[in-house]
C-alpha positions as CSV (number, residue, x, y, z in Angstrom):
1,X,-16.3,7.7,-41.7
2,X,-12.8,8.4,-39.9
3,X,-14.9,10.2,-37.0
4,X,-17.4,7.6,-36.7
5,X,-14.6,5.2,-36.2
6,X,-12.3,6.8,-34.0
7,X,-15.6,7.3,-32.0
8,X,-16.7,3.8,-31.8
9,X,-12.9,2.7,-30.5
10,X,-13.0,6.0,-28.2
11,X,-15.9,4.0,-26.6
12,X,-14.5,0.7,-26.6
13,X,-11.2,2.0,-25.0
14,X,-13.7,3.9,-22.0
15,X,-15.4,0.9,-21.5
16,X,-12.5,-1.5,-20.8
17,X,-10.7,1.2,-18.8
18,X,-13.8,1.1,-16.9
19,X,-14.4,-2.5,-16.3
20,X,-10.7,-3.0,-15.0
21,X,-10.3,-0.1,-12.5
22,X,-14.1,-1.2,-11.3
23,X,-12.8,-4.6,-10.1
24,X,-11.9,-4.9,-6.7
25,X,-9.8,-8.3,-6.9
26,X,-10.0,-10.7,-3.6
27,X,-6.3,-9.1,-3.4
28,X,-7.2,-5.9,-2.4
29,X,-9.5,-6.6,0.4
30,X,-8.7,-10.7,2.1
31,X,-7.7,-10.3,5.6
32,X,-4.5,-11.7,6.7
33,X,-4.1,-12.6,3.1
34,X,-0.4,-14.2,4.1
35,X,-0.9,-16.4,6.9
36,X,-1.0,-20.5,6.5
37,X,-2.7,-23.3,7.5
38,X,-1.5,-23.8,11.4
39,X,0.3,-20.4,11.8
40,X,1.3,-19.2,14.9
41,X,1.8,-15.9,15.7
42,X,2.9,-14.6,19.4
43,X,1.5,-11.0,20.2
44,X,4.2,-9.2,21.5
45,X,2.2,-6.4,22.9
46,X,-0.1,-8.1,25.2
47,X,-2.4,-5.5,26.6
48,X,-4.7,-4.7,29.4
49,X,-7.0,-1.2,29.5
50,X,-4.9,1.0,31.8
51,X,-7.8,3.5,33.4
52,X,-7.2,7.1,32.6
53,X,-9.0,10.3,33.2
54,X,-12.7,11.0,32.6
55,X,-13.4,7.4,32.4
56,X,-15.9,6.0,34.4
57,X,-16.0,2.7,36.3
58,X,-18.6,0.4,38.6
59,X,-16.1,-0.1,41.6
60,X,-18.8,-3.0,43.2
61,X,-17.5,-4.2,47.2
62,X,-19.6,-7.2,48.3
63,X,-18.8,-9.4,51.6
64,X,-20.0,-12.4,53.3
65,X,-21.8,-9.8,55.8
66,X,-23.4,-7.4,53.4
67,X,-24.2,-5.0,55.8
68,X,-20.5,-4.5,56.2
69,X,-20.0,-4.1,52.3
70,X,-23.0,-1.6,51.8
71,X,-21.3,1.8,52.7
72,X,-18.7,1.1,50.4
73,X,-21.0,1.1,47.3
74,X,-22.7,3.9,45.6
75,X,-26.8,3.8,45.2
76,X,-29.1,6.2,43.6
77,X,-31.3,8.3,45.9
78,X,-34.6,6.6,45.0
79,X,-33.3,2.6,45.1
80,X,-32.1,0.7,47.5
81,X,-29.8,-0.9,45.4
82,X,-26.6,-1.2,46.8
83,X,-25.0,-3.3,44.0
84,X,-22.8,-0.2,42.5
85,X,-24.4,-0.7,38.7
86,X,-26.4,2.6,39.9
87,X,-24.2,5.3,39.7
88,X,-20.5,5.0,38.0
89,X,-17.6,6.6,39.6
90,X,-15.8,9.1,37.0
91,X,-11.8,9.7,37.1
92,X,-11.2,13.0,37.2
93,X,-8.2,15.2,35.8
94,X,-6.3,14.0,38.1
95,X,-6.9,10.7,37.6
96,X,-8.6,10.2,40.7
97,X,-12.3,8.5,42.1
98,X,-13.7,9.1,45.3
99,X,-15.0,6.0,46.9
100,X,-17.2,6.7,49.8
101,X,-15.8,5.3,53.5
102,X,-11.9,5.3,52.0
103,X,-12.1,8.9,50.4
104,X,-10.1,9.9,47.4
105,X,-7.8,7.1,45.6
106,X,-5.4,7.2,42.6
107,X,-6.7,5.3,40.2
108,X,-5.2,6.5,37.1
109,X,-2.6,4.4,35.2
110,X,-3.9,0.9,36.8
111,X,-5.4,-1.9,35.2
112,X,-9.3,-2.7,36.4
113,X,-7.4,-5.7,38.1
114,X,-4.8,-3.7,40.0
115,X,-7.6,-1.3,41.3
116,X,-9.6,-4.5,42.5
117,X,-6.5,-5.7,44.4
118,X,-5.9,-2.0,46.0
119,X,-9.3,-1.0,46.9
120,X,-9.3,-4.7,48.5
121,X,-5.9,-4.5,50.5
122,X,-7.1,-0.9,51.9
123,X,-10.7,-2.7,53.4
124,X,-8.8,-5.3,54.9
125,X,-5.7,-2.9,56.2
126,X,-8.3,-0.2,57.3
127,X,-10.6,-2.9,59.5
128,X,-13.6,-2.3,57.7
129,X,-13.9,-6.2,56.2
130,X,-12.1,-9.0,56.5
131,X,-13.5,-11.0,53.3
132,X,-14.0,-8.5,50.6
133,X,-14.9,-9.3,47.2
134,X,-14.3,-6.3,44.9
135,X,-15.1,-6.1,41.2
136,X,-14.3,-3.3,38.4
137,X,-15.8,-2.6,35.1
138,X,-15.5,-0.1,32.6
139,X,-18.7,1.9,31.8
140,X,-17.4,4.1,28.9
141,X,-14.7,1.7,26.9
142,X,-15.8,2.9,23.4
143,X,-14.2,3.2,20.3
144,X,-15.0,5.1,17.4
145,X,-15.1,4.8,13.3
146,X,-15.0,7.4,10.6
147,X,-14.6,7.3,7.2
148,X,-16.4,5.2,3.9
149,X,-18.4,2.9,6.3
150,X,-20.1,6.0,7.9
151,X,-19.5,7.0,11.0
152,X,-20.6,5.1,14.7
153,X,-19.3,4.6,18.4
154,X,-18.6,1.1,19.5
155,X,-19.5,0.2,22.8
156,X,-16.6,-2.8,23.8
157,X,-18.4,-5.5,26.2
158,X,-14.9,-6.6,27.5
159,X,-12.0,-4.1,28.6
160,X,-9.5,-5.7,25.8
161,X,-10.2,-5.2,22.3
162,X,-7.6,-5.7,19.1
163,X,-8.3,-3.6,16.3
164,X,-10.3,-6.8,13.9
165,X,-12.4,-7.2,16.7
166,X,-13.0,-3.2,16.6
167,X,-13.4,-3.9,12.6
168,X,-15.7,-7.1,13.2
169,X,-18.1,-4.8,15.8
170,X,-18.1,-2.1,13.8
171,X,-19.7,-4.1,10.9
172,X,-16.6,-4.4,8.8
173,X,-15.0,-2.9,6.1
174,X,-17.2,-2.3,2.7
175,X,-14.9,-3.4,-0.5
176,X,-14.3,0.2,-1.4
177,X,-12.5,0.3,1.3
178,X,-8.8,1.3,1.3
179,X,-7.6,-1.2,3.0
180,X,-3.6,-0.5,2.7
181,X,-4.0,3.0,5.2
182,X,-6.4,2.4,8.4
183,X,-5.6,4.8,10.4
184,X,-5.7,4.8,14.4
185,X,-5.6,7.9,16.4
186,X,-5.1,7.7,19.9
187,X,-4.1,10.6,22.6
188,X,-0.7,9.3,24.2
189,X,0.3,11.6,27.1
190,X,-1.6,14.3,26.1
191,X,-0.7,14.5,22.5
192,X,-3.1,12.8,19.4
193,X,-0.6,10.2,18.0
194,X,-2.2,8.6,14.5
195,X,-0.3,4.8,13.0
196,X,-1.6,3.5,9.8
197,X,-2.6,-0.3,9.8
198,X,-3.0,-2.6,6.9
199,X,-5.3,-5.7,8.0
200,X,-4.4,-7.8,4.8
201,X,-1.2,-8.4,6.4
202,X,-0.4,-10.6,9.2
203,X,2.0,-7.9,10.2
204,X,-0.9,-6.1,11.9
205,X,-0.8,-8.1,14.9
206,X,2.7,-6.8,16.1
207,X,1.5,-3.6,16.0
208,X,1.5,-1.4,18.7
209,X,-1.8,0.2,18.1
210,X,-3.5,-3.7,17.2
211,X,-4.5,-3.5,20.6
212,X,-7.4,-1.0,21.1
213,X,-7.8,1.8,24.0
214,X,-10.6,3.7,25.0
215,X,-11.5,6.3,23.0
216,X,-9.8,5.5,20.0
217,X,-10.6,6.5,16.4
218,X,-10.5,4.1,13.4
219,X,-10.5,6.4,10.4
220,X,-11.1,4.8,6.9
221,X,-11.4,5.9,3.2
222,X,-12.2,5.2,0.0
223,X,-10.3,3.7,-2.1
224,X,-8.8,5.0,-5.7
225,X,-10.9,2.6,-7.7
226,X,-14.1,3.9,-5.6
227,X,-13.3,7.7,-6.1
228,X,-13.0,6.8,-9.9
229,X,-16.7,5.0,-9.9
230,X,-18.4,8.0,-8.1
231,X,-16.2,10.8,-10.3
232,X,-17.5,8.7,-13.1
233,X,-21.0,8.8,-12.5
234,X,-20.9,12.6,-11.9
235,X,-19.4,13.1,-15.2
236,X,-22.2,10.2,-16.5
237,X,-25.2,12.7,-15.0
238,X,-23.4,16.1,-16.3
239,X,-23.6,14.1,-20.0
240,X,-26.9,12.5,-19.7
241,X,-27.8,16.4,-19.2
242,X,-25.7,17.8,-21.6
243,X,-27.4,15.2,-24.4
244,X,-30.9,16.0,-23.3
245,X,-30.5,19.9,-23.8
246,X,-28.7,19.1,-27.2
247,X,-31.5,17.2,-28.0
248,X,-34.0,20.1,-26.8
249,X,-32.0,22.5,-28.9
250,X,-32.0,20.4,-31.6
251,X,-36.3,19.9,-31.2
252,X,-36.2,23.4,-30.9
253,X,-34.4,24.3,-34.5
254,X,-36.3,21.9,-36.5
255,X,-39.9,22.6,-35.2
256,X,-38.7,26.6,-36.1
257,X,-37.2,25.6,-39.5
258,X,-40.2,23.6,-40.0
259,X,-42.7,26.4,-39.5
260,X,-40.4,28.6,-41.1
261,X,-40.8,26.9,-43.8
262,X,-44.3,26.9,-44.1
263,X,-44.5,30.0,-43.7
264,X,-42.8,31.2,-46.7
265,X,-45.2,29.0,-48.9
């Protein structure tokens, strides 16, 4: 009888433990859990994607004369598209493109904005046009996530991206997510430089890494309470197996003792 109760309250105790560390409260996961109606926060590291190498750009020239504009644009072989969607230009080591007409230019640690303004000031100093219109884009701004969601590369639409859009584009966070230890790894002068970043906090946005750069890596993970569930259900299956070859072996013994006993009648 002493068994049978400390059994029952063995149980008991397994399923409460259970039941609390399976609830993810609204504390654990809420964003920005401490800001207030009409908060203002100012972003004190206002950011714009500085080009590096290996990225690749659309470096479009267009004038009022288009003839004038076309030998400054790349085209594929087989279009006569002039436009510069065609064919990207790709910054090498060096952190240099090489645009056709002007040759080689340093294009490495500028803004898409500043290049616009320099390719433009070297068509107008060179002679070559007098009204140049000169856009940049990013072809390759990506960012990429690891961890409890899976794994995916985002493609960014826009060349500045804070880390809840990155979250938000990526399909957020599930709630077994640890929330308290996003990490961010980004390579920072040639050495991979990781920050840990807690969105439930509206300390997030001052941040230096709240503001994305290419080819950066969100890495998540799971929380304790999910590690518990899935360590939980392992031991559950190992159980629900261990019970059914009990059982078997128990079958087994009283079919034998059964015919056993018949057999000495």
């Amino acid at each position: 009888m002493e068994m049978k109760k400390m059994f029952r309250t063995g149980i008991v105790l397994a399923l409460v433990t259970l039941s609390a560390v399976s609830c993810v409260t609204n504390r654990k996961i809420a964003y920005l859990q401490d800001m207030k109606h009409a908060t203002q926060i100012e972003l004190e590291n206002r950011f714009e994607a500085v080009i590096s190498p290996y990225d690749e750009l659309d470096v479009i020239v267009t004038s009022f004369d288009q003839e004038l504009a076309r030998p400054f644009n790349l085209r594929s072989s087989n279009s006569n598209n002039f436009t510069g969607t065609g064919l990207g230009y790709l910054v090498d080591q060096n952190g240099n493109i090489e645009i056709p007409v002007l040759g080689q230019i340093h294009a490495a640690g500028m803004t898409r904005l500043q290049l616009q303004e320099h390719v433009k000031r070297l068509l107008i100093a060179g002679g070559y046009i007098n009204d140049p219109y000169v856009m940049v884009r990013f072809r390759n701004f990506k960012i990429f996530v690891l961890g409890s969601n899976g794994g995916k590369a985002i493609t960014i639409p826009e060349e500045r991206c804070t880390f809840l859009q990155a979250l938000a584009l990526a399909g957020d966070l599930n709630i077994y997510t640890d929330r308290t230890k996003i990490m961010v790894v980004r390579e920072v002068e040639g050495q991979m430089v990781s920050r840990y970043l807690d969105p439930r906090s509206s300390k997030v946005f001052d941040d230096p890494f709240f503001m994305m750069q290419q080819n950066d890596f969100i890495i998540t993970r799971n929380s304790a309470y999910r590690n518990f569930q899935q360590s939980w259900g392992m031991l559950g299956t190992v159980f629900s197996v261990f019970s059914t070859l009990t059982g078997l072996t128990s079958t087994y013994f009283a079919i034998r003792a059964y015919l056993n006993s018949n057999n000495n009648k």
